[in-house]
C-alpha positions in Angstrom: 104.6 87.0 98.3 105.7 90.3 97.1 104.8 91.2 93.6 107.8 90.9 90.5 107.7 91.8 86.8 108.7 88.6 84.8 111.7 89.8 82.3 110.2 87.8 79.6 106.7 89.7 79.8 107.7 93.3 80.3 107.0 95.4 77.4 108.5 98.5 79.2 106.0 100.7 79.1 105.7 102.0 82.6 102.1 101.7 83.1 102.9 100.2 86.5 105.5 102.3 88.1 103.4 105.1 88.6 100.4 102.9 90.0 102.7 101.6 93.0 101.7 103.4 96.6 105.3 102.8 97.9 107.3 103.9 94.7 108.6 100.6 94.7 108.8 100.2 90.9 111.7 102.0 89.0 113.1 101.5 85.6 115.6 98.6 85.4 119.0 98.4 82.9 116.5 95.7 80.7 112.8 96.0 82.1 111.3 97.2 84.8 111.7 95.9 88.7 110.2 96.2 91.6 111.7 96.2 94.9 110.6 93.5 97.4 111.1 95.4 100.4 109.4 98.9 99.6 106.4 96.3 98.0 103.7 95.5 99.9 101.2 94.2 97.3 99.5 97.5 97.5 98.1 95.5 101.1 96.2 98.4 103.1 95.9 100.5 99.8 93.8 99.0 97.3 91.7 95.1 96.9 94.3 93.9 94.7 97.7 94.7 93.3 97.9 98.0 90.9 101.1 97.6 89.1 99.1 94.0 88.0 95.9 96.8 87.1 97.4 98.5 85.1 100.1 96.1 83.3 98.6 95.2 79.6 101.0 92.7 79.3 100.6 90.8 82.4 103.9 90.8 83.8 103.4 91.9 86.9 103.3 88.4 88.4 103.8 86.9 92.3 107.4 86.1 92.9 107.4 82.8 94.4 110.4 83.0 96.5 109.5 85.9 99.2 106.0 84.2 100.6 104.6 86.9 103.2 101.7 87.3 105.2 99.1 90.0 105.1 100.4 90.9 108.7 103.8 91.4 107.5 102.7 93.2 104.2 100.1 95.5 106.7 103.2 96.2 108.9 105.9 97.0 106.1 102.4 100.0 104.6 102.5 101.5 107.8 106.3 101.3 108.3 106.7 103.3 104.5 103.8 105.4 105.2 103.9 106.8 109.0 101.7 109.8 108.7 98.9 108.2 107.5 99.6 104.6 109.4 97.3 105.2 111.6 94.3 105.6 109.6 94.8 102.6 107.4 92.5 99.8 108.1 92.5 96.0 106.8 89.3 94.9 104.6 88.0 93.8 101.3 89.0 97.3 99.4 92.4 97.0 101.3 93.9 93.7 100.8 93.3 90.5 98.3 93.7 88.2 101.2 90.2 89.1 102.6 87.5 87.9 99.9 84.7 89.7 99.3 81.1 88.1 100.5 
């Protein structure tokens, strides 16, 4: 699922928009939005979602209409980040769908 910020959470403060690897956060006309094809659920960058880190409010939530694979979140990193698409790997610091044992 890609990551969305639920309208009735938001407080607008921003913490999360600079916490996103793809820039896929920006400043909407009420809260803030994320865009579902530049987010990747920080898959191949970090063990769990950043813009969910660093919200204080909790409104960085799953949407539960665009269900994706890790595959397809892995491929959309490398596609938005070619120069360094070769280095990234999959694992526990890298995705939340591997658990840590």
């Amino acid at each position: 699922m890609a990551t969305m910020i639920s309208p009735e959470d938001c407080m607008n403060c921003g913490a999360c928009e600079a916490e996103c690897p793809n820039d896929a956060i920006s400043k909407g006309d009420l809260v803030y939005v994320i865009d579902p094809k530049l987010c990747t659920e920080c898959v191949g960058f970090a063990e769990t979602e950043q813009c969910a880190k660093a919200c204080p409010a909790a409104a960085c939530v799953m949407d539960p209409e665009r269900r994706e694979t890790e595959a397809a979140l892995f491929e959309r990193a490398q596609s938005l980040h070619p120069s360094e698409a070769s280095g990234m790997m999959l694992g526990t610091s890298t995705s939340h769908f591997r658990t840590k044992k």
